[in-house]
N, C-alpha and C positions, 0 to 999 in steps of 0.2 A: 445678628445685631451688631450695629455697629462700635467702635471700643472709643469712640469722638465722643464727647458731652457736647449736648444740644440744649437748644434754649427755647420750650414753645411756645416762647413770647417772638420769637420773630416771624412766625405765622402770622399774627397779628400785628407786623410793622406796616407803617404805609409803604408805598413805593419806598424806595433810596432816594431814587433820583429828585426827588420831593422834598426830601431833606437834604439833600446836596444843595440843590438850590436854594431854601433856605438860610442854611449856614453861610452860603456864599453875599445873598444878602446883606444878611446881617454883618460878615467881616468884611465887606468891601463896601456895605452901607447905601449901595442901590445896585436896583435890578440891574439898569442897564452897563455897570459896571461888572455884575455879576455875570452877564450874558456877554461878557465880553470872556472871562476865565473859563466859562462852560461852554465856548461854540453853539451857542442859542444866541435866538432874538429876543428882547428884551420882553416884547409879548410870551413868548413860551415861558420864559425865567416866572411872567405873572401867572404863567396858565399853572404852571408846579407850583407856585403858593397858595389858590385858591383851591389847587388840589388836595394840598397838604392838609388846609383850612377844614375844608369838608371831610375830610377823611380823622380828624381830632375831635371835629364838632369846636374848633374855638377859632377866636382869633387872632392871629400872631401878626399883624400888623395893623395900623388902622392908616388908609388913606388920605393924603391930603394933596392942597395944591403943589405943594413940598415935595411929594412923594410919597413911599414908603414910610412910616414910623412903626419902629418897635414895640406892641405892645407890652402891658407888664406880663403876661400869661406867656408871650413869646421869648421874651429876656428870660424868663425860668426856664422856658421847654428848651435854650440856646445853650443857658447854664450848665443843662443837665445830658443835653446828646455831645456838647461839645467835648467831653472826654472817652467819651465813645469813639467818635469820629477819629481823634487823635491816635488812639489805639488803631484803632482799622487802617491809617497814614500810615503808622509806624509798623504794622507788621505786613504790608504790604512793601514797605522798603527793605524791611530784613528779607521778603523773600526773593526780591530784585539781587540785592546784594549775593543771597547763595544763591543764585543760577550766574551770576558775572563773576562768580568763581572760575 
């Protein structure tokens, strides 16, 4: 047995990269902005949203001629992974930083 704390809520996460896209959305404000930071096409950026969608059961954006808008259900689920994500940033750089030791 292992001596790491695990979480078996991340068995039940969706993809990542579903949430990567996502979040990238949301802070860049369109897909095809977003598909520009994640080397996708703006179509895939969409194919990971409605993956995201389906895999929640909700909707975190609603379409229009505009584009993308953020739902309210999606502004909570953005609220609530974005300090997750932050963390995952961050200790992802601490561990860059000790190997360019």
């Amino acid at each position: 047995m292992s001596s790491y704390s695990t979480c078996d809520a991340v068995v039940r996460l969706p993809p990542l990269s579903t949430i990567l896209a996502f979040a990238m959305v949301v802070r860049l404000g369109s897909a095809r902005r977003a598909a520009g930071e994640l080397a996708l096409t703006p179509s895939a950026v969409s194919h990971q949203i409605a993956k995201l969608e389906a895999s929640l059961g909700a909707k975190l954006f609603s379409r229009s001629p505009r584009g993308l808008e953020l739902t309210a259900l999606g502004a909570t689920y953005y609220q609530e992974i974005s300090g997750a994500l932050c963390s995952l940033a961050e200790a992802t750089e601490n561990l860059r930083s000790l190997v360019l030791r």
